[in-house]
C-alpha positions in Angstrom: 0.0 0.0 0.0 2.7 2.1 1.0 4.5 1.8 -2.6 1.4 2.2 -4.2 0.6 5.7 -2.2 3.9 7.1 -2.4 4.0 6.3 -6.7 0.8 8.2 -6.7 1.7 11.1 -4.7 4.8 11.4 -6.6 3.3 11.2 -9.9 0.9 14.0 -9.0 3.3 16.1 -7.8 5.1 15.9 -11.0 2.9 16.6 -13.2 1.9 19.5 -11.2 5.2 21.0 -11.4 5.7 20.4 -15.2 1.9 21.3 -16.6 3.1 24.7 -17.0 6.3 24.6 -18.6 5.0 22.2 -21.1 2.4 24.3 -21.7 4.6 27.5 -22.1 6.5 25.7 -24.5 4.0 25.2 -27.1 3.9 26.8 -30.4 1.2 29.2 -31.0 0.1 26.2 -34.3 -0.1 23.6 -31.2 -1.7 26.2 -28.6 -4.8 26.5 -31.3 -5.2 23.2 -32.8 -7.6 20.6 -31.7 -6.5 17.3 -31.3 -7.7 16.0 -28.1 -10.7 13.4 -27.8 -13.4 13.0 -30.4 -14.4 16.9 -29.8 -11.6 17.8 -30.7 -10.3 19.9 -27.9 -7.2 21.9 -28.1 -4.9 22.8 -25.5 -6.4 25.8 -24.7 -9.5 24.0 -24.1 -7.8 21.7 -21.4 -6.8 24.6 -20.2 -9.9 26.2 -19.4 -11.6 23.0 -18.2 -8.8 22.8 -15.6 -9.2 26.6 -14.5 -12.6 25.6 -13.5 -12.5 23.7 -11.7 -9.5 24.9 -9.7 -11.3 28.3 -9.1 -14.0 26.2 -7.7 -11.7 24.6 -5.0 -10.1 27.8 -4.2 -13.3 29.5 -3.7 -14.0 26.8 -1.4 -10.6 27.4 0.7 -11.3 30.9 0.3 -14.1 30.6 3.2 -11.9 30.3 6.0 -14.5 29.9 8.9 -17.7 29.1 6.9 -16.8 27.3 4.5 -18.2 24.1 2.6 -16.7 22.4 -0.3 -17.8 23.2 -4.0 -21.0 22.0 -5.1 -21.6 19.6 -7.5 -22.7 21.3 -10.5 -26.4 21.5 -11.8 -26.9 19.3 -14.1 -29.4 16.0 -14.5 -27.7 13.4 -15.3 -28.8 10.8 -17.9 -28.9 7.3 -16.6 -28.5 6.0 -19.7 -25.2 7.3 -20.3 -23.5 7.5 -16.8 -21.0 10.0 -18.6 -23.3 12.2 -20.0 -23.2 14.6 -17.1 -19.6 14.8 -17.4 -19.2 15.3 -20.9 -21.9 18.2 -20.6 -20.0 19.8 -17.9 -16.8 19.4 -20.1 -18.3 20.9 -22.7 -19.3 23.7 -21.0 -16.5 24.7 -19.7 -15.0 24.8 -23.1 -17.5 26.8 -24.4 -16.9 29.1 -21.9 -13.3 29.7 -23.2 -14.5 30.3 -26.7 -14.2 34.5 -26.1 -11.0 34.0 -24.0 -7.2 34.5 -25.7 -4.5 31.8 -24.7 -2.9 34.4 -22.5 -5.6 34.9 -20.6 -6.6 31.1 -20.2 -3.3 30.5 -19.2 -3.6 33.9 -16.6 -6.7 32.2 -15.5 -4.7 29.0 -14.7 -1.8 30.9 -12.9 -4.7 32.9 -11.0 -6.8 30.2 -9.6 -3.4 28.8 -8.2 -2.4 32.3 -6.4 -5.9 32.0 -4.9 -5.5 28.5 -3.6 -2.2 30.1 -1.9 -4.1 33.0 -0.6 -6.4 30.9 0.9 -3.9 28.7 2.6 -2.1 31.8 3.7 -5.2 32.9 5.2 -5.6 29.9 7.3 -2.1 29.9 9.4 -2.8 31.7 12.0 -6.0 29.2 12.6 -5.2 27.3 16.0 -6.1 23.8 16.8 -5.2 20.6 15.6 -5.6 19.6 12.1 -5.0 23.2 10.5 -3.0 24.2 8.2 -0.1 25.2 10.6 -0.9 22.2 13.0 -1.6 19.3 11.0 -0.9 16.5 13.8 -1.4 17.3 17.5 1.8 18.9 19.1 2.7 19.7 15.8 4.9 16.2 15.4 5.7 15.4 11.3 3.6 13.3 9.6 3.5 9.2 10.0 2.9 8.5 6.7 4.0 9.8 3.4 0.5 10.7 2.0 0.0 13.3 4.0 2.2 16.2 4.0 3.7 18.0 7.6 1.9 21.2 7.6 -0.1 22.8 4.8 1.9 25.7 3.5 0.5 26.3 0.1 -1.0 24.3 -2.7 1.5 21.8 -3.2 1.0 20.8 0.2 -2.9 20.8 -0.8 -2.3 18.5 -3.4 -0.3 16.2 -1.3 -2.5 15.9 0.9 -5.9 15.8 -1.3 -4.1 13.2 -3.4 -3.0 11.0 -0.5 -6.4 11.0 0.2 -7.4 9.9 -3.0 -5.1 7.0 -3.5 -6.2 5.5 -0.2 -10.2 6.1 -1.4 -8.4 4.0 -4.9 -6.8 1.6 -2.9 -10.2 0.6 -0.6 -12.0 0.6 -4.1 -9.0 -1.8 -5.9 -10.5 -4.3 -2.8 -13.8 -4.0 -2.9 -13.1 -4.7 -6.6 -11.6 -8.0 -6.0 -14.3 -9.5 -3.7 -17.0 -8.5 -5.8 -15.2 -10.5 -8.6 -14.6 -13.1 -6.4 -18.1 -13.8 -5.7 -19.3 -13.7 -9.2 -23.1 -13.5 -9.7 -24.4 -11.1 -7.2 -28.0 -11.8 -7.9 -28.6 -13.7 -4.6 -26.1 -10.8 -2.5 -26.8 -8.0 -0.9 -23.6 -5.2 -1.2 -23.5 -2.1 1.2 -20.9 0.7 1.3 -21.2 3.2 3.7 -18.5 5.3 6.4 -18.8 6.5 9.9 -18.0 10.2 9.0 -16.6 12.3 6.2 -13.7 14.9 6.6 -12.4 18.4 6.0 -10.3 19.0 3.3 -9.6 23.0 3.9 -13.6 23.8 5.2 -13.6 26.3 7.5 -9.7 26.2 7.8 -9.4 22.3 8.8 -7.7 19.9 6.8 -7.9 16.0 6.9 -9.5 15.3 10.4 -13.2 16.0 11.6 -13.9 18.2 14.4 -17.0 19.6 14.2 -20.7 19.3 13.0 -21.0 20.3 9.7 -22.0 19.0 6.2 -18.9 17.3 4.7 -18.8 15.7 8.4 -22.2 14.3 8.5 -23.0 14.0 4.9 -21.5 10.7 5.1 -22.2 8.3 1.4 -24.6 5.3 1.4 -24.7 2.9 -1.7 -27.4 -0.4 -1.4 -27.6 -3.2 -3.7 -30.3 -5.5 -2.0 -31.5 -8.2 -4.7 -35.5 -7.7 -5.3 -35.6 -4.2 -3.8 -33.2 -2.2 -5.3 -33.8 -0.6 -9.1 -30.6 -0.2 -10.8 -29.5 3.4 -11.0 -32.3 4.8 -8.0 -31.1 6.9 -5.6 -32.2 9.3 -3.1 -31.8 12.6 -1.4 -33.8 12.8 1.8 -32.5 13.7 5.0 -31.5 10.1 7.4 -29.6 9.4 9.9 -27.1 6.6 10.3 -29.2 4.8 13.0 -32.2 4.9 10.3 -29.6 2.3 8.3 -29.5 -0.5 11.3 -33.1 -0.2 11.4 -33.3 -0.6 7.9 -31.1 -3.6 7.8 -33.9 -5.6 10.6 -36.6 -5.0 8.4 -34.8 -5.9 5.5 -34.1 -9.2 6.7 -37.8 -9.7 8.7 -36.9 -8.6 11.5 -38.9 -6.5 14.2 -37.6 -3.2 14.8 -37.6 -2.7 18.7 -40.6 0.2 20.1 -37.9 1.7 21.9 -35.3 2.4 19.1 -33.6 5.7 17.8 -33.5 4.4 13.7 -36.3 4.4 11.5 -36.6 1.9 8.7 -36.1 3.2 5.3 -36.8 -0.3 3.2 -39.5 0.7 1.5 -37.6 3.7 0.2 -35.1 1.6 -1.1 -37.6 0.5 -3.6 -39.7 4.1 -4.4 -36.7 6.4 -3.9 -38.0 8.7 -1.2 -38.0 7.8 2.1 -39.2 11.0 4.0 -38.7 9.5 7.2 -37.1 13.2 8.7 -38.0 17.3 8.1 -35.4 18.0 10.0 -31.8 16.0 11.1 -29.6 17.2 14.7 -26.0 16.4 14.1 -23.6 16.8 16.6 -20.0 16.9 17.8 -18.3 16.5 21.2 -14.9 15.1 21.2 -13.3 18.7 19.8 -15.8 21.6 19.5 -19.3 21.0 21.6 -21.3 21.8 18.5 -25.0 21.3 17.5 -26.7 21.3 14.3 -30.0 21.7 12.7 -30.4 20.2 9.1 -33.6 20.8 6.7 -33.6 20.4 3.3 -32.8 24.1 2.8 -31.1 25.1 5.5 -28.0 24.5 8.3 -27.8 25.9 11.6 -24.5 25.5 14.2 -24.6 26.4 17.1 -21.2 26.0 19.0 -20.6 25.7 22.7 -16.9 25.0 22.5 -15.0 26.1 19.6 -11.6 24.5 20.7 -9.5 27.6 19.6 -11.0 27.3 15.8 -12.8 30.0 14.1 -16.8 29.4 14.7 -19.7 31.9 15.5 -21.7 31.4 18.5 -24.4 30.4 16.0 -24.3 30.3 12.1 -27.4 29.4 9.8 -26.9 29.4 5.9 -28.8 28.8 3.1 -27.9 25.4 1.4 -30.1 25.6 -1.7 -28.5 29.2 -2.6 -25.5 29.1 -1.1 -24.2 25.5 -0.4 -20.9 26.8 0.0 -21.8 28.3 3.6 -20.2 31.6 2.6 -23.0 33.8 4.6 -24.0 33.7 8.0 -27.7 34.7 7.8 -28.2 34.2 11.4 -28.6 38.1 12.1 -31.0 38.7 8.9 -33.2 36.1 8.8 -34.0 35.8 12.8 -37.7 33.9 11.8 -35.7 31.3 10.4 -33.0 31.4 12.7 -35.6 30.7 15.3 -37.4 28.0 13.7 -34.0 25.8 13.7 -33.9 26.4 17.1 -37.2 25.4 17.9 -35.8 22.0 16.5 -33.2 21.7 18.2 -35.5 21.7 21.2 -38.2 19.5 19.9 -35.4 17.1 19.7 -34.3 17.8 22.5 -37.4 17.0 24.6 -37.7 14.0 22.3 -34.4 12.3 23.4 -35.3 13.1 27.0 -38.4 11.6 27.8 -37.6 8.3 26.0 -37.5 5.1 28.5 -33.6 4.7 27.8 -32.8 8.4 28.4 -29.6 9.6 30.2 -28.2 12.7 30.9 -27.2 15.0 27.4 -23.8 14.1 27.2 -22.3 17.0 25.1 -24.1 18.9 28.6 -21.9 16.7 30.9 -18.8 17.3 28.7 -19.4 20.9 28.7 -19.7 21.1 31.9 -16.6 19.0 32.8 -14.8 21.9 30.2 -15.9 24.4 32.3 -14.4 23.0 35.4 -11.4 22.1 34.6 
């Protein structure tokens, strides 16, 4: 694994470092002519596809204390062709660069780059563990060689963001292999799922996951379940992860218990919407003492503890028009503001009167903070 990590990272890097001397060293013939892929794309046409989507990762480093990384762009994707969606993106970004000179698509390039930078630079001062200036706690160097020591700029970024990807490669390489292994899969159920996602520069954090936040608690879920599953369904409603062991009971007859937190989803694994949820509370206690209030179009946090990082008291954004979480609305829009937390005590008094109930431990925690 380690071999296979460290060839990846190095290749990366590499490329990295020469895309813009190659580039330079074109001909203005070669700069113009179109010769990539069956559009015909030339190289100024890579070029702009790439600008794109780095300006859309620097805007997402660019929001220091609020921020949420880049949406996906809006597009419906056509099942029939799984790379339809991409090839209309690509595409558009080419068309995009149709008015644009080489100079300035290559400006563009150098720009989004310098913004990355600025971004970092912006973020190391931030202190805590797992920022850009403390990577590992007591600032010790990194154990393993895809991660870098310390994020100084974007080279550093791209260490670490493609460390991370060769590990998500490797984990896929497996799962690879055992599906293989088992052949038919008509009579086998296959689950993917994860515990929790991570920061990968959101709200100045990098590689770790210390707070309660969307690319912390939007976590992925993937079900093949043979005779309930449609090939290519999905769905977007709001769940929770113990709505998945529920889920997993009913699935195989069981009874779900009266006195249980999850809520089976089964028969949404065969319709595509669940709607089991208006509303999810997310929370986080082993760094900040945070609290959040997810609804389809919006996020609260409310934080308790921000363990030295950068947090309002409370922040509330609009995910449908901003899913970047560059605006704290939480002054301007005080109806909504105090809808969420009506929420957050509905749930509240619903965790405390169940059967089972014990004291709120992010309440004991805190409390145990503020005597220390």
């Amino acid at each position: 694994m380690t071999e296979a990590l460290d060839a990846l990272i190095e290749a990366n890097e590499q490329a990295r470092a020469e895309l813009l001397d190659a580039l330079d060293a074109l001909s203005a013939e070669r700069r113009v002519e179109g010769w990539f892929g069956p559009e015909a794309w030339s190289a100024k046409d890579i070029l702009a596809h790439i600008a794109r989507w780095q300006a859309g990762w620097a805007h997402a480093l660019g929001l220091v204390a609020s921020g949420e990384r880049p949406a996906v762009p809006e597009f419906e994707p056509n099942r029939d062709d799984p790379d339809a969606a991409d090839n209309a993106f690509n595409a558009e970004s080419v068309a995009r660069s149709g008015d644009l000179s080489w100079e300035q698509v290559l400006a563009n390039l150098r720009d989004a780059r310098e913004q990355h930078n600025e971004a970092i630079r912006g973020h190391q001062d931030i202190d805590g563990w797992f920022t850009a200036s403390h990577l590992f706690p007591r600032d010790r160097p990194s154990p393993t060689p895809n991660m870098p020591d310390a994020i100084r700029n974007t080279d550093d970024l791209n260490h670490l963001v493609t460390g991370y990807d060769a590990e998500i490669r490797y984990a896929d390489h497996h799962v690879e292999q055992v599906l293989d292994a088992l052949g038919s899969l008509d009579d086998t159920a296959v689950i993917v799922s994860a515990d929790h996602g991570e920061a990968m520069g959101e709200h100045g954090i990098y590689g770790d996951h210390v707070c309660a936040d969307e690319c912390i608690h939007r976590v992925p879920l993937i079900i093949k379940w043979p005779g309930t599953t449609p090939p290519g369904s999905s769905c977007d409603d709001l769940l929770y992860n113990v709505d998945f062991s529920a889920t997993l009971i009913d699935l195989i007859g069981g009874e779900v218990p009266e006195y249980y937190d999850g809520r089976s989803f089964a028969e949404g694994l065969a319709t595509g919407r669940c709607q089991l949820h208006d509303y999810l509370v997310w929370g986080h206690g082993l760094y900040t003492l945070q609290r959040a209030v997810r609804t389809p179009g919006h996020l609260m946090v409310r934080t308790y503890d921000d363990f030295g990082y950068r947090f309002d008291p409370v922040a509330l954004y609009d995910m449908r028009n901003d899913p970047n979480q560059t605006y704290n609305l939480a002054r301007e829009r005080p109806e909504i503001q105090q809808r969420m937390d009506h929420y957050l005590s509905e749930w509240l008094h619903e965790q405390r009167v169940k059967p089972y109930a014990i004291p709120d431990p992010m309440e004991v925690e805190w409390r145990e903070r503020q005597s220390a």
